[in-house]
C-alpha positions as CSV (number, residue, x, y, z in Angstrom):
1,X,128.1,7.4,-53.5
2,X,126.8,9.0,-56.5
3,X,124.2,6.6,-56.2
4,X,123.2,7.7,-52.7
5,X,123.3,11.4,-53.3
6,X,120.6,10.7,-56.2
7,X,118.3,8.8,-54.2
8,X,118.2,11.4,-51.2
9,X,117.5,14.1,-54.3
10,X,114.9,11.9,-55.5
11,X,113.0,11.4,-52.2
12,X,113.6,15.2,-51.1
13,X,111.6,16.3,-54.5
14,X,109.1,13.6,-53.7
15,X,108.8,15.2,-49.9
16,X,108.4,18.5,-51.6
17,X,105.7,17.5,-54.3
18,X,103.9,15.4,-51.4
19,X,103.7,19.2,-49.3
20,X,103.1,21.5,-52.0
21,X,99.8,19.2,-52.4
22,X,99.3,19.0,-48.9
23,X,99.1,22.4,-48.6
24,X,97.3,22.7,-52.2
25,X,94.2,20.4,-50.8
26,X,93.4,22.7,-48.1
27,X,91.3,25.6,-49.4
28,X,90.1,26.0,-46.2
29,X,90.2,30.0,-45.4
30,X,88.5,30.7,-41.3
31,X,86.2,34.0,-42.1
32,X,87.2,35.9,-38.8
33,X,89.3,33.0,-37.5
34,X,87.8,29.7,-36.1
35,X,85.7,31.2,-33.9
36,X,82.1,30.0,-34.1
37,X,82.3,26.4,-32.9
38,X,85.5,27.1,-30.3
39,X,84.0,29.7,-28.0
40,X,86.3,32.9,-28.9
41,X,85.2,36.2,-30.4
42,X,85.2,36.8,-33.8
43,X,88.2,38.7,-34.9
44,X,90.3,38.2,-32.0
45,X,93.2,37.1,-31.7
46,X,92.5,33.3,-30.1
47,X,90.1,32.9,-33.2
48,X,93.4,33.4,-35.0
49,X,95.1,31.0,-33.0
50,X,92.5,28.4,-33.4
51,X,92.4,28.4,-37.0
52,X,96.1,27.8,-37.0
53,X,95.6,25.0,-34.5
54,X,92.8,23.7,-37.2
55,X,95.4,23.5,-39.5
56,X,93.4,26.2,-41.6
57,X,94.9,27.0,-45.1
58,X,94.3,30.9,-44.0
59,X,92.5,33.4,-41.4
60,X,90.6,36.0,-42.6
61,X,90.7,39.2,-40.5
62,X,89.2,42.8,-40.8
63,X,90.6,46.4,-40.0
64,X,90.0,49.9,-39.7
65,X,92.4,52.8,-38.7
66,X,91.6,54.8,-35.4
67,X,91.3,58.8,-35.3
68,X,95.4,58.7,-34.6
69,X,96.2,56.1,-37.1
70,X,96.3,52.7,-35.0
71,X,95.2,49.7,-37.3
72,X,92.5,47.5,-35.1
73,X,91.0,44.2,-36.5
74,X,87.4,44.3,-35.8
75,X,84.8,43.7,-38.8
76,X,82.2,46.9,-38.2
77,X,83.1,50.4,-38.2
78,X,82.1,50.0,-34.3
79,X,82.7,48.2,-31.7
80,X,80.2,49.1,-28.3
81,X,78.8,52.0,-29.8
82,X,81.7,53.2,-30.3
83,X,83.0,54.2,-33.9
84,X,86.6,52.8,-34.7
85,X,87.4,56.0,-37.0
86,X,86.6,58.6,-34.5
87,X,88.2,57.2,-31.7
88,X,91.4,57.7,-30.3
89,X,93.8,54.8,-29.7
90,X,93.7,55.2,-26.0
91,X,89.8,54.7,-25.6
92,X,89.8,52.3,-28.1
93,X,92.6,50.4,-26.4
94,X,90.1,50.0,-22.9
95,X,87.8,48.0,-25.1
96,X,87.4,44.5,-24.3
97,X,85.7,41.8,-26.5
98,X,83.0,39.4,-25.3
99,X,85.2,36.6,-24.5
100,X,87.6,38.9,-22.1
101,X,90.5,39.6,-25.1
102,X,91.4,43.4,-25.8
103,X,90.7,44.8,-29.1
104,X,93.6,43.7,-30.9
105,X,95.4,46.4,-33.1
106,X,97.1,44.8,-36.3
107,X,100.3,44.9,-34.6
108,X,99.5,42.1,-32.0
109,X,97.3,40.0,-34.2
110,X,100.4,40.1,-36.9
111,X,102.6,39.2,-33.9
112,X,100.6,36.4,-33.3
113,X,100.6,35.2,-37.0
114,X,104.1,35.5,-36.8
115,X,105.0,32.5,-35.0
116,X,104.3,30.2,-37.6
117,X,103.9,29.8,-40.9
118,X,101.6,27.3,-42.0
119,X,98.5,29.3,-42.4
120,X,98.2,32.8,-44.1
121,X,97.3,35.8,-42.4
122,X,94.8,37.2,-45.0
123,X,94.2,40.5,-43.9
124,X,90.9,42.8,-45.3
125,X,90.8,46.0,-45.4
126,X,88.0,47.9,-44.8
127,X,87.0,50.9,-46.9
128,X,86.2,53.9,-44.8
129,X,83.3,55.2,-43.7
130,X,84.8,59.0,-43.8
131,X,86.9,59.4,-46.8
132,X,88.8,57.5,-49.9
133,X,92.1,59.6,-48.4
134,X,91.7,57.1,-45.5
135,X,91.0,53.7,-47.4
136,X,94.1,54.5,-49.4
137,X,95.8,55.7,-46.1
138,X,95.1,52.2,-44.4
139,X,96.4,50.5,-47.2
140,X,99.9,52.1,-47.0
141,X,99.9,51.5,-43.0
142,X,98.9,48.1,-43.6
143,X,101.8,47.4,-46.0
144,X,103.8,49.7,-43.8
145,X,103.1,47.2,-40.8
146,X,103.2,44.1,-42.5
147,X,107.2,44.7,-43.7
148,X,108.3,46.2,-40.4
149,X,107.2,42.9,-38.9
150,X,108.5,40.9,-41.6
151,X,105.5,38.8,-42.4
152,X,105.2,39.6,-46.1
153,X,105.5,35.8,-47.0
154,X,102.3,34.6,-45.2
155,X,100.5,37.8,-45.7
156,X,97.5,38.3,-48.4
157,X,95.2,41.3,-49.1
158,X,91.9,41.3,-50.0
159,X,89.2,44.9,-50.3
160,X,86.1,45.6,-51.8
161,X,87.7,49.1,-52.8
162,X,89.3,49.0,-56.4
163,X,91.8,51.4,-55.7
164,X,92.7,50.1,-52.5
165,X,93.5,46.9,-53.9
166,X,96.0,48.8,-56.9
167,X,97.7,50.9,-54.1
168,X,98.6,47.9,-52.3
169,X,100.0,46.0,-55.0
170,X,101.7,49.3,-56.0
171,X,103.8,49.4,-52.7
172,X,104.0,45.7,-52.7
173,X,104.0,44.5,-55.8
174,X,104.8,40.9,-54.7
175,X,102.2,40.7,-52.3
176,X,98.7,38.8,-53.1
177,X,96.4,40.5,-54.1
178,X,92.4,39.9,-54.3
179,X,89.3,41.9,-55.0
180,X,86.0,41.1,-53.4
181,X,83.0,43.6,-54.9
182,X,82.1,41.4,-57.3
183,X,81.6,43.8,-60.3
184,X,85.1,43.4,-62.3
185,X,85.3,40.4,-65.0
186,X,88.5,38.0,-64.6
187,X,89.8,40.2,-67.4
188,X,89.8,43.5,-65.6
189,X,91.4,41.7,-62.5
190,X,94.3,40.7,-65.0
191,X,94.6,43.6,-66.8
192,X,94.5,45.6,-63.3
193,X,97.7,43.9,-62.0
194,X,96.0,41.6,-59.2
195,X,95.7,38.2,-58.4
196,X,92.4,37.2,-58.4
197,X,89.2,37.4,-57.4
198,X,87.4,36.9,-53.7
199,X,83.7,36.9,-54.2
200,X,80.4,36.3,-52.8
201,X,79.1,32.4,-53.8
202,X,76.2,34.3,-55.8
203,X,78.4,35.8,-58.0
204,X,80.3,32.7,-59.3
205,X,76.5,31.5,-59.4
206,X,75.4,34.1,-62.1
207,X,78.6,34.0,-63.8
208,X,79.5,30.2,-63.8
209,X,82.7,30.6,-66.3
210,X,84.6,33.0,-63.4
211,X,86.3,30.1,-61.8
212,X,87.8,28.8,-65.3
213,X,87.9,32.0,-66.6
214,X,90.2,33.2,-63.7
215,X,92.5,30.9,-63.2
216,X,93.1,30.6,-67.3
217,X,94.6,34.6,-66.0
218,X,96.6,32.2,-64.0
219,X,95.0,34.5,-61.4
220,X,93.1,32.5,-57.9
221,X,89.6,32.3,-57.0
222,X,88.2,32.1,-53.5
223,X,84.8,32.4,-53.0
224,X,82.9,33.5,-49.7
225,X,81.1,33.4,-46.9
226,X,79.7,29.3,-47.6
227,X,78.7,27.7,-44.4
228,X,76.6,24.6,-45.7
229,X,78.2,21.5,-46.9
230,X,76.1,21.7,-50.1
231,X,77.6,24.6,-51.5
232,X,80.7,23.7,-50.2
233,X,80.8,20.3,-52.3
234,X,79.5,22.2,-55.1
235,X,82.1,24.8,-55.4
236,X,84.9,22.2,-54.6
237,X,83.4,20.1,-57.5
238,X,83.6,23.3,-59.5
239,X,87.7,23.9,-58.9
240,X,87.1,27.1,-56.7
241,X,91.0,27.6,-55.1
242,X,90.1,28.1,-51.5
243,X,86.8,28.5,-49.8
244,X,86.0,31.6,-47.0
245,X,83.8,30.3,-44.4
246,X,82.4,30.4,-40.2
247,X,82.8,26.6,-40.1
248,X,85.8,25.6,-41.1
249,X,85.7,22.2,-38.8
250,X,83.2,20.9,-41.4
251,X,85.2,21.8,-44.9
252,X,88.3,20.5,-43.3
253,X,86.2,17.6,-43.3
254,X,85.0,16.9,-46.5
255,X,88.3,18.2,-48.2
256,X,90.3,15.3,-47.4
């Protein structure tokens, strides 16, 4: 008996290793969702849906926060000529994008996410066009959002703004957390409480040591937007930890 107990802990650990590198291989992250090769908006809410149905690692998505404080995922301030920040929820909730879909607010789109939990809903948020005050204030609705729908565990967070990135990891100092300027060394990440770094594929170019450098901060490095195979073999030769890109069909295929 004792016998049989050990062998079914044995192969259970050995089902859990096998997963963990499963999911370790894939450094896929859909910029937008899978969206460009599937026929669906960018953004939207069946981009989402495809990149799940890819089997992405994670879905990148972008939001700004309306004149009455609903949270939309759309990547530009506007949408239609007409600007996110100064709009009220109700005009803004007429909108339709090209492929027929609403303009999702953050509460669908996490919804959607929701209903599974294979790949991470890694949500950007967009610095303001009006103020810091509301940069800072979509950070906290964000977080806010994010715990009322109980999707903390397959949620990440990613800015360009320095400050948004410490007031999210002040009200959730779990979550993950990555900056994506470019201008702050591994060492200031650390030092700043974050988790790593989310930059452009010209940065780790000028600075080759960031990748090493980073994760010897036992911090992560994802590196973005990289669309040609190329680049993509040469920052998976180089250890990057996951890979932001518009054609995540072909880096699903070469990361096997």
């Amino acid at each position: 008996m004792k016998r049989f107990f050990l062998s079914v802990a044995v192969a259970f650990i050995c089902l859990s290793t096998f997963e963990s590198m499963a999911q370790n291989k894939n450094k896929v992250i859909a910029h937008r969702g899978a969206w460009k090769n599937t026929g669906v908006t960018e953004n939207s809410i069946g981009a989402l849906e495809h990149a799940i149905k890819l089997g992405c690692y994670g879905s990148e998505f972008d939001v700004h926060m309306s004149a009455d404080s609903v949270i939309y995922v759309h990547h530009d301030h506007a949408i239609k000529g007409t600007h996110i920040e100064k709009t009220s929820s109700a005009e803004l909730s007429q909108i339709k994008l090209a492929d027929g879909e609403s303009l999702p607010t953050l509460e669908a789109y996490l919804k959607a996410g929701s209903k599974q939990k294979k790949t991470r809903l890694i949500l950007e948020i967009k610095t303001s066009s009006i103020s810091k005050e509301r940069s800072l204030a979509l950070a906290t609705k964000c977080v806010e959002m994010v715990k009322k729908l109980k999707v903390e565990k397959i949620t990440d967070y990613i800015a360009f703004d320095f400050d948004v990135c410490k007031k999210v990891k002040e009200l959730a100092p779990k979550a993950h957390v990555e900056y994506l300027n470019g201008d702050k060394t591994p060492a200031e990440i650390a030092t700043a409480g974050l988790d790593g770094i989310d930059y452009h594929f010209t940065v780790y170019k000028k600075h080759e040591s960031y990748i090493k450098d980073t994760q010897k901060e036992k911090m992560k490095t994802n590196v973005w937007t990289v669309n040609d195979e190329a680049t993509m073999k040469y920052f998976l030769e180089n250890g990057v930890d996951f890979i932001t890109t518009n054609e995540p069909e072909l880096l699903l295929s070469i990361n096997k």
